[in-house]
C-alpha positions, 0 to 999 in steps of 0.5 A: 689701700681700700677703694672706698678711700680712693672713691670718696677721695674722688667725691670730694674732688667732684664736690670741691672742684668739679667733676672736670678736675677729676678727670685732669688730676687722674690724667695727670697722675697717670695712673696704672689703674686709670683712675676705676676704683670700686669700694671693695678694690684694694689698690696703691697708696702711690695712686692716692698720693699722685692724685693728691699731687696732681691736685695740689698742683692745679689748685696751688693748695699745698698736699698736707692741707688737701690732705687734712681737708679730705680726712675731715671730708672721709670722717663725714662721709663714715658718720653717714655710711657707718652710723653704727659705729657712733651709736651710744658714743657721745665724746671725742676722746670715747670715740678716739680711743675705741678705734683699734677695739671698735671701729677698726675690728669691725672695718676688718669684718667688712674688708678682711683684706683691708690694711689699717692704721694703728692708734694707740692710747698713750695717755688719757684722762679726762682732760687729755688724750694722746694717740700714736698713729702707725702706718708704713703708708705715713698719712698723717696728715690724713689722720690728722683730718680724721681727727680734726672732722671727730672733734667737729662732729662732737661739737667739744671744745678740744686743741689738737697738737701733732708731735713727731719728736719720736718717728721711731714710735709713731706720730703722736697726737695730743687732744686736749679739752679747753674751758 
């Protein structure tokens, strides 16, 4: 998993909580790289998820609600890092389903080395958008906040459903516009 995940994973914890709680969550978690990433490094997603479970335990928040909390956090942070990546895109569903052809190509340009998620278009229309998300790393929840921050940033009235009645084809995620 690449270091800016884990660097800005940091950042929000920093912003969130404190700068203290960064420090115990990476002494808790007892980690093999302990706790210096740089955005460039690559590095287990044990660490990711050790860290997230530290924090859950000393915030009592369960994992899966951090976890979201910080994929809405990480989809603010691209918007500002990454401004390129929203130029002349102006809806949920046109951003979501360019994300294997526009932003994931362009992510492996920067970090070649960079082991993404998939996201596949199952259907759409124009009131309807499902994805498949696939990833051995199964950061759902992580894809979910990402998103939930989309749906945000773009200001549309849209549902999100999580369906995992077919783990065999991936987690599937159903958006749908509201009136």
């Amino acid at each position: 998993m690449k270091g800016v995940v884990f660097t800005e994973f940091l950042g929000m914890v920093e912003q969130t909580f404190s700068a203290d709680m960064v420090d115990d969550i990476i002494d808790d978690a007892q980690l093999p790289s302990g706790g210096a990433y740089t955005a460039v490094g690559t590095y287990p997603h044990d660490e990711m998820v050790a860290m997230v479970v530290a924090l859950s335990r000393r915030v009592n928040l369960p994992v899966p609600d951090l976890v979201r909390a910080f994929g809405k956090h990480l989809f603010g942070r691209f918007v500002q890092a990454y401004p390129s990546f929203f130029d002349g895109v102006t809806d949920t569903f046109q951003f979501l389903s360019g994300i294997e052809d526009i932003i994931h190509a362009e992510v492996l340009k920067l970090y070649p080395d960079a082991e993404l998620p998939r996201f596949d278009v199952e259907e759409q229309d124009e009131q309807n958008l499902t994805l498949l998300y696939h990833s051995p790393r199964h950061f759902e929840d992580l894809a979910e906040g990402l998103i939930l921050g989309s749906i945000e940033y773009f200001g549309q009235p849209i549902s999100l459903m999580r369906d995992a009645s077919a783990p065999d084809r991936g987690q599937r995620f159903h958006l749908e516009r509201r009136a």
